[in-house]
RODO-2510 file (C-alpha; in nm, 4 decimals, decimal comma):
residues 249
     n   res          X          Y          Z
     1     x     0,0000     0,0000     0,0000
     2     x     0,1026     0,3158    -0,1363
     3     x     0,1635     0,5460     0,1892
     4     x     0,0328     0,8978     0,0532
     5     x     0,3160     1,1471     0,1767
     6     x     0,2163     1,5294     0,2653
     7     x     0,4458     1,7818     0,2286
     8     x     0,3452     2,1771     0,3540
     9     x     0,6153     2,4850     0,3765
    10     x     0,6913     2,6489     0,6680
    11     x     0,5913     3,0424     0,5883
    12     x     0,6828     3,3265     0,8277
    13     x     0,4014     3,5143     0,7126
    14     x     0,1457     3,6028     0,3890
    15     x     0,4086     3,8207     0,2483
    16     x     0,6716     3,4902     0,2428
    17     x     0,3916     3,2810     0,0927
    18     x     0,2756     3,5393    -0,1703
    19     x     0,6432     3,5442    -0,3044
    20     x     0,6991     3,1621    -0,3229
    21     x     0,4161     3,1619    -0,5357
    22     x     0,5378     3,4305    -0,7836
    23     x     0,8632     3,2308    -0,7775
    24     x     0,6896     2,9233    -0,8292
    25     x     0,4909     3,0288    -1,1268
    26     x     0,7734     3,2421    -1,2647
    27     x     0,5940     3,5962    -1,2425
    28     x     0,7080     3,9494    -1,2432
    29     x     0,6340     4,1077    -0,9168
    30     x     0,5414     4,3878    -1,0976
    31     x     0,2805     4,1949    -1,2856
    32     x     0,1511     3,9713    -1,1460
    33     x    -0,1169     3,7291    -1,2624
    34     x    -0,3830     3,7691    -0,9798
    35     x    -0,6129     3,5198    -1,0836
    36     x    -0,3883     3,2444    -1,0511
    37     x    -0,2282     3,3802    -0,7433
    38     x    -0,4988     3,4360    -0,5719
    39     x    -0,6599     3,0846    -0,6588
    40     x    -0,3325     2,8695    -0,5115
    41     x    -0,3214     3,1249    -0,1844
    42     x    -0,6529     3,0209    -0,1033
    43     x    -0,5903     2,6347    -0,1856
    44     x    -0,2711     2,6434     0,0439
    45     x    -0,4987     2,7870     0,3261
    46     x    -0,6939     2,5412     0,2706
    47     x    -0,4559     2,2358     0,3089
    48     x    -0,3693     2,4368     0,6269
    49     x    -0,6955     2,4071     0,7663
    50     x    -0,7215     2,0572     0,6774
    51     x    -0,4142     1,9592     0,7979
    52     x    -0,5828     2,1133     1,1480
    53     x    -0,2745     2,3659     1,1253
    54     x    -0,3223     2,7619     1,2612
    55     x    -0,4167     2,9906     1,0411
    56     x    -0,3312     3,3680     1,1872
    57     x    -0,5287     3,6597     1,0998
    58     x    -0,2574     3,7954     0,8610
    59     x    -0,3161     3,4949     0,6476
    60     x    -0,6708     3,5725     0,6700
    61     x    -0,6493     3,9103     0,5911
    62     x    -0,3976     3,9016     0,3227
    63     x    -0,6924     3,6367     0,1526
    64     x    -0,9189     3,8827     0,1696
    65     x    -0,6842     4,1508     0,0144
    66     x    -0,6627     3,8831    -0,2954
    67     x    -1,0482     3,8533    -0,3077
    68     x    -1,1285     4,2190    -0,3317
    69     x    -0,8280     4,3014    -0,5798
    70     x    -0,9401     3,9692    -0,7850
    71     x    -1,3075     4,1065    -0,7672
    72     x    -1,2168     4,4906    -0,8978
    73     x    -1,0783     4,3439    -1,1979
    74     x    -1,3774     4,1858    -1,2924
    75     x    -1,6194     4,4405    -1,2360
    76     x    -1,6273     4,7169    -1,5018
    77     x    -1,4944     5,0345    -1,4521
    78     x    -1,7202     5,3580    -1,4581
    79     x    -1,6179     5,6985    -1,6324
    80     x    -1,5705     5,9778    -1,4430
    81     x    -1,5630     5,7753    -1,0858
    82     x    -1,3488     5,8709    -0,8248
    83     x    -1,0624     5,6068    -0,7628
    84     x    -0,9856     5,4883    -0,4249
    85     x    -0,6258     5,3716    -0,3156
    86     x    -0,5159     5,0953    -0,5487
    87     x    -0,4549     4,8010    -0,3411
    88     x    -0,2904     4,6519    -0,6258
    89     x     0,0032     4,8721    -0,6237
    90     x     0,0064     4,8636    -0,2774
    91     x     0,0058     4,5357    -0,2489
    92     x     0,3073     4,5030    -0,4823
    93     x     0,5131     4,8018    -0,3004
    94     x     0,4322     4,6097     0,0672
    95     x     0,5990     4,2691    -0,1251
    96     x     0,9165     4,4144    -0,2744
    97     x     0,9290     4,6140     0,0758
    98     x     0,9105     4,2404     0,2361
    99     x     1,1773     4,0669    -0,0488
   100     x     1,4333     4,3863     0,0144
   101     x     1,4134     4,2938     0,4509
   102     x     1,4242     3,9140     0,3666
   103     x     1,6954     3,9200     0,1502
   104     x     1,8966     4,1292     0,4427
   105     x     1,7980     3,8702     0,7100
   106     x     1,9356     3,6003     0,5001
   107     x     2,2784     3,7976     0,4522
   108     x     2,3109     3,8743     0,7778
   109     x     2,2520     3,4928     0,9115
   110     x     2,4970     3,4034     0,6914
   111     x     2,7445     3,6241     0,8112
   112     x     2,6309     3,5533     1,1807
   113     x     2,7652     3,1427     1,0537
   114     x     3,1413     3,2572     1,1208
   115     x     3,1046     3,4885     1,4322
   116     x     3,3375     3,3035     1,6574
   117     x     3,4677     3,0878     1,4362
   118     x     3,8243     2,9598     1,4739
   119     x     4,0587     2,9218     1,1951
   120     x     4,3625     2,6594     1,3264
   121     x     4,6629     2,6154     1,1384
   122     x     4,7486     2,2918     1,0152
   123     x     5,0305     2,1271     1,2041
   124     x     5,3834     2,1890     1,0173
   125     x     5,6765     1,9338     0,9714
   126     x     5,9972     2,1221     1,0607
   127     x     6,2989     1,9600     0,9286
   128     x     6,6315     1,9742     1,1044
   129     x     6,8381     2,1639     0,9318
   130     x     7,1615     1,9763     0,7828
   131     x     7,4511     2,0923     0,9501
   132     x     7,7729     2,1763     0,7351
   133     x     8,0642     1,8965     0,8155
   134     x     8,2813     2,1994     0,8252
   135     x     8,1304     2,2949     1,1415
   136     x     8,1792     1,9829     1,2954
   137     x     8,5684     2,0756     1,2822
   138     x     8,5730     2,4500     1,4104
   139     x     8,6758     2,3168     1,7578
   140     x     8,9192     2,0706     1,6501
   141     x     9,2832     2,1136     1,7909
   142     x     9,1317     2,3987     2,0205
   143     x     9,2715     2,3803     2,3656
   144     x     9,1474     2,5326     2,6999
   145     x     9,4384     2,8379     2,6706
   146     x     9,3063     2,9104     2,2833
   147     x     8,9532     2,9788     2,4288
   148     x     9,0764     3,1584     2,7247
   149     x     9,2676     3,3894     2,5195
   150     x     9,0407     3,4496     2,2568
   151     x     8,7969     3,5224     2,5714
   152     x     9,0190     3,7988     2,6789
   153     x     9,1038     3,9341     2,3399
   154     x     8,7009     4,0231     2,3108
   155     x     8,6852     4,1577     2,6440
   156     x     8,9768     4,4129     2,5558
   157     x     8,8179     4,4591     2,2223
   158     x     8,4997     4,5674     2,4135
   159     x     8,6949     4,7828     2,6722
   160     x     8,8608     4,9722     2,4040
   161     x     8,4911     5,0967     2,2053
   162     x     8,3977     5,1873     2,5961
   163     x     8,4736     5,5902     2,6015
   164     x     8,5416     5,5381     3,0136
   165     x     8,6352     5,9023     3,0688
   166     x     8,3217     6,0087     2,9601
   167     x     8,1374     5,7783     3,1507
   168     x     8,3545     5,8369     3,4697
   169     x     8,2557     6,2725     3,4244
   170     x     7,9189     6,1849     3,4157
   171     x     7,7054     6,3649     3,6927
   172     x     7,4742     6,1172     3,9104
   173     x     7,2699     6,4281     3,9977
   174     x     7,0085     6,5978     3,8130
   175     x     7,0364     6,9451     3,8093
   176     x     6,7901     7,2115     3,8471
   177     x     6,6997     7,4640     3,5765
   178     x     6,9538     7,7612     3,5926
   179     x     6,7577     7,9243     3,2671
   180     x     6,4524     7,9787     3,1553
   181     x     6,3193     8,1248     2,7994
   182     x     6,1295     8,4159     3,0056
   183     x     6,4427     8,5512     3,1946
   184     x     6,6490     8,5454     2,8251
   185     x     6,3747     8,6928     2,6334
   186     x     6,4095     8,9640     2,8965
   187     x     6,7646     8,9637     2,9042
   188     x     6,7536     9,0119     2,4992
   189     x     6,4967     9,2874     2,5206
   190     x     6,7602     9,4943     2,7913
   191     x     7,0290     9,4682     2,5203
   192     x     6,8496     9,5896     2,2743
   193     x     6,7162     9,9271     2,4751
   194     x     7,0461    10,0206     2,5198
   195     x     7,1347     9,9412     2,1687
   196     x     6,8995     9,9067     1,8883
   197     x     7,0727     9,6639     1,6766
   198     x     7,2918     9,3967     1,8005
   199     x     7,5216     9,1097     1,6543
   200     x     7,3854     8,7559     1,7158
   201     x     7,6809     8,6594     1,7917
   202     x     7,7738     8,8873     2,0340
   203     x     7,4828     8,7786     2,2505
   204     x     7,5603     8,3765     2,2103
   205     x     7,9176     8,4462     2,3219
   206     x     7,7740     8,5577     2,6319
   207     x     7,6048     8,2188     2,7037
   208     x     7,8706     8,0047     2,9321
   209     x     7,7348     7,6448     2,8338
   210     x     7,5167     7,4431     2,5683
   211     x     7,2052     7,4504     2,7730
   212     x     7,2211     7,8347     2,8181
   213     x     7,2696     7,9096     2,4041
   214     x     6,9979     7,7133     2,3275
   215     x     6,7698     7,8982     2,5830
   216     x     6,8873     8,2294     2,4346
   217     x     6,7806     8,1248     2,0877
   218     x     6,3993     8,0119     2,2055
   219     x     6,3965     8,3405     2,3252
   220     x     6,5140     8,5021     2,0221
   221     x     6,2713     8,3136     1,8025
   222     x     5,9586     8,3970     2,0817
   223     x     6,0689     8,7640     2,0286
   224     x     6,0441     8,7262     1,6420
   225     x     5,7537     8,5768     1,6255
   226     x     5,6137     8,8029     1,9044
   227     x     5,6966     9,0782     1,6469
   228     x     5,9464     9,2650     1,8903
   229     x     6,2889     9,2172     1,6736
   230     x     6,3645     9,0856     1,3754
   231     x     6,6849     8,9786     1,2359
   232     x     6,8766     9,1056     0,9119
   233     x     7,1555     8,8811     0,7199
   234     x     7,2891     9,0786     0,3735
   235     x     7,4039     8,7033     0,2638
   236     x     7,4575     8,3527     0,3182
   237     x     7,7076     8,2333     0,6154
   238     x     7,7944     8,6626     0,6872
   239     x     7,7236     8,8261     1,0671
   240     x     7,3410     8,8003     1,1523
   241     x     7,1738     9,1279     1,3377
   242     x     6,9128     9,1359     1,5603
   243     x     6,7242     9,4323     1,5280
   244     x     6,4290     9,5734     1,7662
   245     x     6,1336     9,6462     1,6128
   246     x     5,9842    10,0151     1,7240
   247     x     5,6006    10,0685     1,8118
   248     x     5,5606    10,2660     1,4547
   249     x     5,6646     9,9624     1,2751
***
């Protein structure tokens, strides 16, 4: 005996069954063939009901939406008579609306498949490498006084790149700021009261260490971009002046 085998899709709603049935029957969403749609809705609520499965009101409704559209076509139209909202064309925005959502939930399971998945690296066969036979020999004939003395010849080599005096006039203390960029933009603006233009040199041969010229010349460049001086060379690599720059400038 034949055993008669029933087989009903799973639908998330009347939108998901409306568009297997344009798939099935090769339609164009935008033109769709409402006669036959609307015939093969109704049949699969009906295998629903048999099947004692529930039927929601969206399913019911959406039945209904068939019926009346199905029914408009086949009344004539009348001349001159106001036209409601086309449930046709709404009906059609509502699916593509549906198809645009759907197709995004798919996507985005499938891309929710590899969220935390782990990609292990196949286990690698590392070959010894073949050590050279001359290699084997570099210690031959090598006594305890060869290594010993080519131990010390390193350590002297070592000393000797070691600048020791240097190291030995290092200070262990860290000293305190003797000058600061205010004080030498004062000190620069003093000089240049009692003398309106001044060599740049003359004021760096002043400065008694490193720390101290470089001070002087963050003050200089404060003052120049303060607008205060401003600083005059006729050519390259000749005697720089520093100039102060009066209120009418």
């Amino acid at each position: 005996m034949d055993i008669m085998k029933i087989k009903i899709e799973n639908f998330e709603g009347p939108f998901d069954l409306l568009l297997h049935l344009i798939r099935k029957n090769k339609m164009d969403i935008y033109n769709i063939r409402i006669f036959e749609i609307t015939n093969q809705y109704l049949e699969h609520l009906k295998t629903m009901k048999e099947l004692d499965l529930e039927i929601t009101s969206e399913f019911i409704v959406m039945a209904s939406t068939l019926l009346e559209i199905k029914s408009k076509t086949l009344l004539p139209k009348i001349k001159n008579e106001e036209e409601d909202e086309n449930p046709e064309l709404s009906l059609v925005e509502k699916l593509i609306r549906y198809r645009k959502f759907k197709g995004a939930a798919e996507f985005l399971k499938e891309k929710s498949l590899y969220n935390g998945v782990v990609f292990s690296k196949k286990p690698e066969i590392i070959e010894e490498p073949k050590t050279d036979k001359n290699n084997e020999d570099i210690f031959k004939n090598i006594t305890m006084l060869d290594l010993y003395n080519i131990y010390n010849n390193l350590i002297e080599q070592m000393k000797n790149k070691m600048n020791e005096s240097n190291v030995s006039n290092m200070s262990k203390t860290i000293e305190m700021d003797r000058y600061r960029v205010e004080d030498k933009i004062v000190y620069i603006k003093e000089l240049l009261d009692n003398k309106k233009v001044y060599k740049f040199n003359d004021i760096i041969s002043e400065c008694e260490s490193k720390i101290e010229t470089i001070v002087t010349f963050l003050a200089l460049l404060e003052l120049i971009k303060d607008k205060q001086v401003k600083v005059l060379q006729e050519n390259s690599f000749e005697e720089i002046y520093v100039e102060r720059i009066e209120v009418d400038e």
